[in-house]
DSSP file (Angstrom, degrees, kcal/mol; ACC not computed):
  #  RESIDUE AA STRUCTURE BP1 BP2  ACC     N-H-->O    O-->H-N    N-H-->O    O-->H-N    TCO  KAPPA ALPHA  PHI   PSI    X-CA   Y-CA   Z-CA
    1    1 A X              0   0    0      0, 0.0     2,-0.3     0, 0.0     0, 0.0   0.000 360.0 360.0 360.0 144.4  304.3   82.2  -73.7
    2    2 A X     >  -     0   0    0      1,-0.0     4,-2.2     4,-0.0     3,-0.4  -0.686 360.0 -95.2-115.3 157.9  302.4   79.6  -71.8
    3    3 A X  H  > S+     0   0    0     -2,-0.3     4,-1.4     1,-0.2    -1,-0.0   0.581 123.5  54.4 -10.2 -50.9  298.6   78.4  -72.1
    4    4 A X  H  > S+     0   0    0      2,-0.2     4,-0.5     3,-0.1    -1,-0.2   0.785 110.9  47.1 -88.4 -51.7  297.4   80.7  -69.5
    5    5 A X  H >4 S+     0   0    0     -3,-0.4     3,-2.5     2,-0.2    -2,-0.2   0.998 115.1  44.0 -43.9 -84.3  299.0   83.8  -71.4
    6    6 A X  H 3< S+     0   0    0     -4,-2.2     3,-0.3     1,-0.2    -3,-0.2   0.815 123.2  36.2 -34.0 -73.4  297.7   82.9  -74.9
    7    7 A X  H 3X S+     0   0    0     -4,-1.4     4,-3.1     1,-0.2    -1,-0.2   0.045  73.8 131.5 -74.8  15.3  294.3   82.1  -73.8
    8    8 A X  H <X S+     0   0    0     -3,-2.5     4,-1.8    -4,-0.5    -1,-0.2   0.645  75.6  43.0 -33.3 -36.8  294.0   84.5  -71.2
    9    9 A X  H  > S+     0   0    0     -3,-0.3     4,-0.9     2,-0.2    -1,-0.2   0.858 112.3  47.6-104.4 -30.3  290.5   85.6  -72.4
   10   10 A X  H >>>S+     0   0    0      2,-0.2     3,-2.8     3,-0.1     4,-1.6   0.976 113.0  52.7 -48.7 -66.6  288.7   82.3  -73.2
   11   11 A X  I 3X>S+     0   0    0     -4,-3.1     4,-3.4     1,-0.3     5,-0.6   0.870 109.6  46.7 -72.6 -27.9  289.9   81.0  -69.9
   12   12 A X  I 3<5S+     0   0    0     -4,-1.8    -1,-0.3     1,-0.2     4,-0.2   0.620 115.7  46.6 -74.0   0.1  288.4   84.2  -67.9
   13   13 A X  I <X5S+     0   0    0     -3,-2.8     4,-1.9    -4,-0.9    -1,-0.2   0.833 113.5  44.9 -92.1 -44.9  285.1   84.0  -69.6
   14   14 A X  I  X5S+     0   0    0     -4,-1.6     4,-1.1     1,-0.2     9,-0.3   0.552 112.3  47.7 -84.3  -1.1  284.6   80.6  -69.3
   15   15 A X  I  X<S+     0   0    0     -4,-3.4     4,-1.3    -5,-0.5    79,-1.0   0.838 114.4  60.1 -99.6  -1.5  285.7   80.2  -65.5
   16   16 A X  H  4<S+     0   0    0     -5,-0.6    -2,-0.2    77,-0.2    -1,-0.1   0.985 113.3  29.0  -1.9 -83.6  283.4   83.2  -65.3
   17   17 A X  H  < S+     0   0    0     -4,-1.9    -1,-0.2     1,-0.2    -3,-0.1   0.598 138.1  23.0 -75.3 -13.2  280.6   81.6  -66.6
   18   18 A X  H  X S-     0   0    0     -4,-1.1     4,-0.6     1,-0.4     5,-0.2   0.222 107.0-104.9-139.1  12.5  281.3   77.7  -65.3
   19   19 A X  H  X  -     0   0    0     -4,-1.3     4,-1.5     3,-0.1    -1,-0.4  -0.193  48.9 -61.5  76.8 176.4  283.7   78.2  -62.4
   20   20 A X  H  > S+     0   0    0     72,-0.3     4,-2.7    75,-0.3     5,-0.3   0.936 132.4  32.6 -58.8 -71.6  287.7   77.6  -62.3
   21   21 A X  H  4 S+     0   0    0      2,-0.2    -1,-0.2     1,-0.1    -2,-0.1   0.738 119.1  51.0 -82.9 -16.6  288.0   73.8  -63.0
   22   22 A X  H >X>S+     0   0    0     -4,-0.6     4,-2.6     2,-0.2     3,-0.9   0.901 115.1  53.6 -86.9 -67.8  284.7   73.6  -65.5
   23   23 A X  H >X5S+     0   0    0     -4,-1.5     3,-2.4    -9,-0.3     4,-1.8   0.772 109.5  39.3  -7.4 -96.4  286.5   76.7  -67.4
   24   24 A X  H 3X5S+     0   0    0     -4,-2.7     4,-1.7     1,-0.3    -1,-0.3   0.712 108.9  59.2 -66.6  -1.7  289.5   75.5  -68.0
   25   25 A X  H <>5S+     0   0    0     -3,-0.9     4,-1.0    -5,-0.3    -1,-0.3   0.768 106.6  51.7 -85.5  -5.1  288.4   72.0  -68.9
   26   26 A X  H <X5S+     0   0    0     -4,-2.6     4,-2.0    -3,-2.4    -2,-0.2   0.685 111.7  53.2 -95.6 -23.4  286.1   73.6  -71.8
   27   27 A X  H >X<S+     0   0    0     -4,-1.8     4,-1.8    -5,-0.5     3,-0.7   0.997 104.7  42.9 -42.9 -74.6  289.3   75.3  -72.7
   28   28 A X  H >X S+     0   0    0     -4,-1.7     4,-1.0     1,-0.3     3,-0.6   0.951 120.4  57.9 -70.5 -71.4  291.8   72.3  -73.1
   29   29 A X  H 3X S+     0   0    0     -4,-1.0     4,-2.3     1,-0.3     5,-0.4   0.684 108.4  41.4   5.6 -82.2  288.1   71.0  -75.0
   30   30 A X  H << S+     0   0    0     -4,-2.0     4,-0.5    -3,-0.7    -2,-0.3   0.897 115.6  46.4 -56.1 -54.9  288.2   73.7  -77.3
   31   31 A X  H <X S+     0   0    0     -4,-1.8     4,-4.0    -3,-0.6     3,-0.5   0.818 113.0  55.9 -67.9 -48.4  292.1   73.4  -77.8
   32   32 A X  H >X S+     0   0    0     -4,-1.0     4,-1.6     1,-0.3     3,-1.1   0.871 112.7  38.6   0.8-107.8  291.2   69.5  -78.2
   33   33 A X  H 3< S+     0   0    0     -4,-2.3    -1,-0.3     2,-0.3     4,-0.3   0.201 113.2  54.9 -50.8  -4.5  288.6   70.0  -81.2
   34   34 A X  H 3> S+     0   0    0     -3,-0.5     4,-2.4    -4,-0.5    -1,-0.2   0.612 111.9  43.3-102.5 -52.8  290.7   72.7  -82.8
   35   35 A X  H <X S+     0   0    0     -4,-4.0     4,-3.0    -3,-1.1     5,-0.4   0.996 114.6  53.1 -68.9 -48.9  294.0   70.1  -82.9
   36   36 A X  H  X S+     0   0    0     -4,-1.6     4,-0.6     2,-0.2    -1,-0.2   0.751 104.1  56.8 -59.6 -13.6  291.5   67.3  -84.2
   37   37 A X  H >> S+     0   0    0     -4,-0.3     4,-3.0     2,-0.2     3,-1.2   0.985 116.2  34.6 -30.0 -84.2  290.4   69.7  -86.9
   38   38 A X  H 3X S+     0   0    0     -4,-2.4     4,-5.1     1,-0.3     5,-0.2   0.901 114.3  52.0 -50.2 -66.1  293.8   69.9  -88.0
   39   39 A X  H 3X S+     0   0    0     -4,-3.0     4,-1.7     1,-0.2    -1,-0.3   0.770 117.3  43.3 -61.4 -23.9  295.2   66.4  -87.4
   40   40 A X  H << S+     0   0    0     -3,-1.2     4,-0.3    -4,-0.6    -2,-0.2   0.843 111.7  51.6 -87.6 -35.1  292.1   64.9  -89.5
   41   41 A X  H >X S+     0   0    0     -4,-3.0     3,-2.3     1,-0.2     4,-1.0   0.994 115.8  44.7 -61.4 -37.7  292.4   67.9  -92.4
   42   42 A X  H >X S+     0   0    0     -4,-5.1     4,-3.1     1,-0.3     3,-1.4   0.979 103.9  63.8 -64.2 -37.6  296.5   66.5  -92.4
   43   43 A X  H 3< S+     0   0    0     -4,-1.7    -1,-0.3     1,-0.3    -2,-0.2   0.375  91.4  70.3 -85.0  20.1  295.2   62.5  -92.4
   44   44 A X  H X4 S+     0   0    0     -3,-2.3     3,-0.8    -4,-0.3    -1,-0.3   0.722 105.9  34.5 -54.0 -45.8  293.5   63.4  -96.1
   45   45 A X  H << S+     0   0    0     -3,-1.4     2,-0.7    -4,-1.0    -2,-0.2   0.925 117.8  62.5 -98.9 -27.4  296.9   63.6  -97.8
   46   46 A X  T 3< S+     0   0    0     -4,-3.1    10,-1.3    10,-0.0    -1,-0.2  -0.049  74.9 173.6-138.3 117.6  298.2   61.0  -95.7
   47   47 A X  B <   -A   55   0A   0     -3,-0.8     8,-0.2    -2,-0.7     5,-0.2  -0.151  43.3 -92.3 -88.6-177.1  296.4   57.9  -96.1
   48   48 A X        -     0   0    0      6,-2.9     8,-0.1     3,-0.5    -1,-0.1   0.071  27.2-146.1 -79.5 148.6  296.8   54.6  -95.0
   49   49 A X  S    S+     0   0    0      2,-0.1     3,-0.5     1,-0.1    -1,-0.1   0.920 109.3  39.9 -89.5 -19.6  299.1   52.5  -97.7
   50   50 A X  S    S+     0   0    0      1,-0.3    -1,-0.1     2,-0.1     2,-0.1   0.791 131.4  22.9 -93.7 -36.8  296.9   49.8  -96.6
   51   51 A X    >   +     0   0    0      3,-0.1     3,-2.5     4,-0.1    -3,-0.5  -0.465  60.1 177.4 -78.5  41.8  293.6   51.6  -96.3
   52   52 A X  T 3  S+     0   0    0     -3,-0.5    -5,-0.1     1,-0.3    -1,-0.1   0.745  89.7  60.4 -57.8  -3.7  293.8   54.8  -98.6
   53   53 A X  T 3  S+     0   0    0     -6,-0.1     2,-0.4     2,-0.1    -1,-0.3   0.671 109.3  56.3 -70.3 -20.1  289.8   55.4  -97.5
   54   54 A X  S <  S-     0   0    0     -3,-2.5    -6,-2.9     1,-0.1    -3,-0.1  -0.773 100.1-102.1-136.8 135.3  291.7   55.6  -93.5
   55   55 A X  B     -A   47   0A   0     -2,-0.4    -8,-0.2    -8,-0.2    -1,-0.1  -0.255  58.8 -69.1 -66.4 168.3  294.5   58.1  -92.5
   56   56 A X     >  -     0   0    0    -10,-1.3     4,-1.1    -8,-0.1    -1,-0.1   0.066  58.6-103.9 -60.0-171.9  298.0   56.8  -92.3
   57   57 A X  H  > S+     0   0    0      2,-0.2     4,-1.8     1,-0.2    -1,-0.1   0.891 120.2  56.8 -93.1 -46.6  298.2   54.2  -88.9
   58   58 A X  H  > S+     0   0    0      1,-0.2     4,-2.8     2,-0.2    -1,-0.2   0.901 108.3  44.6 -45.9 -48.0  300.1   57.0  -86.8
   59   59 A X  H  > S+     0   0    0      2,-0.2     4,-1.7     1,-0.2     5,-0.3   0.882 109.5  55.5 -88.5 -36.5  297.3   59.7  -87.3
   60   60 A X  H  X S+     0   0    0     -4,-1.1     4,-2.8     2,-0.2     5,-0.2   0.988 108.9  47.1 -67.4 -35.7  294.7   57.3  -86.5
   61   61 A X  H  X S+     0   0    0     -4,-1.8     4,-1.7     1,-0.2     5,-0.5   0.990 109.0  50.9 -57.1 -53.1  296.4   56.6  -83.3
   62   62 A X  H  X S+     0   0    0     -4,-2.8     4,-1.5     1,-0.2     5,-0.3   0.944 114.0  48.9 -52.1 -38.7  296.9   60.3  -82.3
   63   63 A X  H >X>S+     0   0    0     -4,-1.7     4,-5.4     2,-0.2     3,-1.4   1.000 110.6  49.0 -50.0 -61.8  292.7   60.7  -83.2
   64   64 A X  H 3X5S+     0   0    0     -4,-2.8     4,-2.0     1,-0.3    -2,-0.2   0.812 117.0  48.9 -42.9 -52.7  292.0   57.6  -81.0
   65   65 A X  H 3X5S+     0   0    0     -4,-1.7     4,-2.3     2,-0.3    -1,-0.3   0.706 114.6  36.5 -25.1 -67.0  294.2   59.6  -78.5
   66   66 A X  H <X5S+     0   0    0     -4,-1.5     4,-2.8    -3,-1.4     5,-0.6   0.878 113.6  57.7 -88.2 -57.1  292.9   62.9  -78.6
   67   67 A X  H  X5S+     0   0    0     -4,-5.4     4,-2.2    -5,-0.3    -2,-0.3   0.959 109.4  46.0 -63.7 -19.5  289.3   61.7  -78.9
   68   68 A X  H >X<S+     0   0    0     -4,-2.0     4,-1.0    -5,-0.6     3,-0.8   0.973 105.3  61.9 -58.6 -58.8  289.7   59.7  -75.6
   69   69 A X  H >X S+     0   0    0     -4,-2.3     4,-2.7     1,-0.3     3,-1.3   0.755 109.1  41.0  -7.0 -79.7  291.3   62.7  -74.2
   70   70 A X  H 3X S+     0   0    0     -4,-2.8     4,-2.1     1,-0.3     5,-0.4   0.815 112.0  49.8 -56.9 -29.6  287.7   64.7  -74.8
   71   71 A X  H <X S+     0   0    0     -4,-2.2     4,-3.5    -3,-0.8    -1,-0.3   0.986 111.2  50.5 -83.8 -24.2  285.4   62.3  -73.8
   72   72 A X  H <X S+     0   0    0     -3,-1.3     4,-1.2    -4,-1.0    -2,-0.2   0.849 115.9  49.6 -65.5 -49.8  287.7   61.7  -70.2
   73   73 A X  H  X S+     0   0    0     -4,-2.7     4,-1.3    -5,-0.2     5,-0.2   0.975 110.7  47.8 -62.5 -40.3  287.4   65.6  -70.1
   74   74 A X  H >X S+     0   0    0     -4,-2.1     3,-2.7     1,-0.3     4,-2.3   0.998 106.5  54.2 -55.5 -73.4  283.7   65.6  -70.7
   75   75 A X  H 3X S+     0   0    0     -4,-3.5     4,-2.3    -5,-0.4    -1,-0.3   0.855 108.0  49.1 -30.9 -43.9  282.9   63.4  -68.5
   76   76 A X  H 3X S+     0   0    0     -4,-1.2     4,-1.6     2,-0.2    -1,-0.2   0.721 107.7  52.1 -56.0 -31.8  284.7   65.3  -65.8
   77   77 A X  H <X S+     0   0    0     -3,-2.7     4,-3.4    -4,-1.3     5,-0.4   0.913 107.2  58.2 -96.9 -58.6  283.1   68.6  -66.6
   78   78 A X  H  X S+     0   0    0     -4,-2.3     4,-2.7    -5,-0.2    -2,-0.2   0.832 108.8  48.0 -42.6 -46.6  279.8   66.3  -66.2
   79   79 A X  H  X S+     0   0    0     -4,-2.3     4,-1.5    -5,-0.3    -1,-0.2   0.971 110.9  45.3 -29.6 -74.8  280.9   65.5  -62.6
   80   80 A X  H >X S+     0   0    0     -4,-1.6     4,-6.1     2,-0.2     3,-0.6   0.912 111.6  51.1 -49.0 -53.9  281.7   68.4  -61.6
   81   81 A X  H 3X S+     0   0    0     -4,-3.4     4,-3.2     1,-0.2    -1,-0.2   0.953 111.4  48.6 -55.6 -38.9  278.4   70.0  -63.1
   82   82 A X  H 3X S+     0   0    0     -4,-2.7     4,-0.6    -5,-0.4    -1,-0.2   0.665 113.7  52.4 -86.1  -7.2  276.0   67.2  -61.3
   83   83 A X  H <<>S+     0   0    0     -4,-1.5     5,-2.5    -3,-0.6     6,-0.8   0.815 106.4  51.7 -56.5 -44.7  278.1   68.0  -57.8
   84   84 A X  H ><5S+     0   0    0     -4,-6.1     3,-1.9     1,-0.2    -2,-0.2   0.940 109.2  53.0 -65.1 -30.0  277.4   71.4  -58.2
   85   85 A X  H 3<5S+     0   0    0     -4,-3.2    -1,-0.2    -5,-0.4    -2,-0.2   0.856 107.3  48.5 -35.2 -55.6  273.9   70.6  -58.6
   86   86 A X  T 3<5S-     0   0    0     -4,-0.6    -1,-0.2    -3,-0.3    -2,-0.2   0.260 110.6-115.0 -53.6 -24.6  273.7   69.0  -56.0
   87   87 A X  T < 5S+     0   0    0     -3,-1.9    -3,-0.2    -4,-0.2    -2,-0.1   0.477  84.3 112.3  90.9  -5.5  275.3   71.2  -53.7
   88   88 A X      < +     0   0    0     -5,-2.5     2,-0.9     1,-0.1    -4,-0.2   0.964  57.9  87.7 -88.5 -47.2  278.1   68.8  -52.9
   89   89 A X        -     0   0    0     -6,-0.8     2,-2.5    -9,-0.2    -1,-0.1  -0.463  57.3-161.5 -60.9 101.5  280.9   71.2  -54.6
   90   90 A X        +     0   0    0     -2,-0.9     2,-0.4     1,-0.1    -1,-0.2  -0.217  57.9  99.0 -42.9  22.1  282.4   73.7  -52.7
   91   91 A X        -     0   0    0     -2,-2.5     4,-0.1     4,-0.0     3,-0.1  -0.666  60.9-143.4-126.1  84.2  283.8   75.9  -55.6
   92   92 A X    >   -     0   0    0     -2,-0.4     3,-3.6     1,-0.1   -72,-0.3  -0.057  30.9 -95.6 -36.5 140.3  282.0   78.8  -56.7
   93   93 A X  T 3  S+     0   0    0      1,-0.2   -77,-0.2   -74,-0.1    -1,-0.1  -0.273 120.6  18.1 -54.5 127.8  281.8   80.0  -60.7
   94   94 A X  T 3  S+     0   0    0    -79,-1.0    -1,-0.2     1,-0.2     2,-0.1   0.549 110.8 117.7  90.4  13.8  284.8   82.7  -61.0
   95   95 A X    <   +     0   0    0     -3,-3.6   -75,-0.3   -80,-0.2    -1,-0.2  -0.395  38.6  46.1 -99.2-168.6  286.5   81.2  -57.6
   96   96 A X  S    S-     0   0    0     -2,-0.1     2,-0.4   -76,-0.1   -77,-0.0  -0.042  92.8 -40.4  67.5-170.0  290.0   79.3  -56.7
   97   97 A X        -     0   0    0      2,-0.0     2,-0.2     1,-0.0    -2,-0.1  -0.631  51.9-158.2 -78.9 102.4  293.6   79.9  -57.4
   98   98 A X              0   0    0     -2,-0.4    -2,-0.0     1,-0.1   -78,-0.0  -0.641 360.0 360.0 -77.2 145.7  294.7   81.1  -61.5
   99   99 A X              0   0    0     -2,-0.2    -1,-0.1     0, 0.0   -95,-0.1   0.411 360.0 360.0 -74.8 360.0  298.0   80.4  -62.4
């Protein structure tokens, strides 16, 4: 089961509400913030041998990782929103191609 399956009813509500490409980037978001949940509850039990205050050196990279991720998605969704503003985007909310 793929992405599109699982999340079948997040993604049609949000490209609903924000168009196709805004949609599914506040999806992959959500999914984003749901795994850095997780990956910061695991880097309590394992901290850093050099830090114990700081998750181990691997799970801090994979945060660093994941939070770039989101803000390169934000930003994007920010694009998109001040084109549509604007009038310059050509995609209507609940239009284009679903896989």
């Amino acid at each position: 089961m793929n992405v599109f399956d699982e999340k079948r009813g997040e993604l049609e509500r949000h490209e609903f509400m924000m168009g196709v490409e805004r949609g599914r980037l506040a999806v992959a978001l959500d999914l984003l913030t749901d795994s850095l949940i997780l990956v910061g509850q695991h880097g309590v039990y394992c901290a850093s041998s050099r830090n114990p205050s700081k998750p181990a050196l691997d799970l801090q990279a994979v945060l660093n990782g994941m939070e770039g991720a989101k803000a390169l998605i934000q930003s994007v969704m920010e694009v998109i929103g001040k084109s549509r503003e604007q009038g310059q985007g050509n995609a209507e909310p609940g239009s284009g191609n679903r896989q």
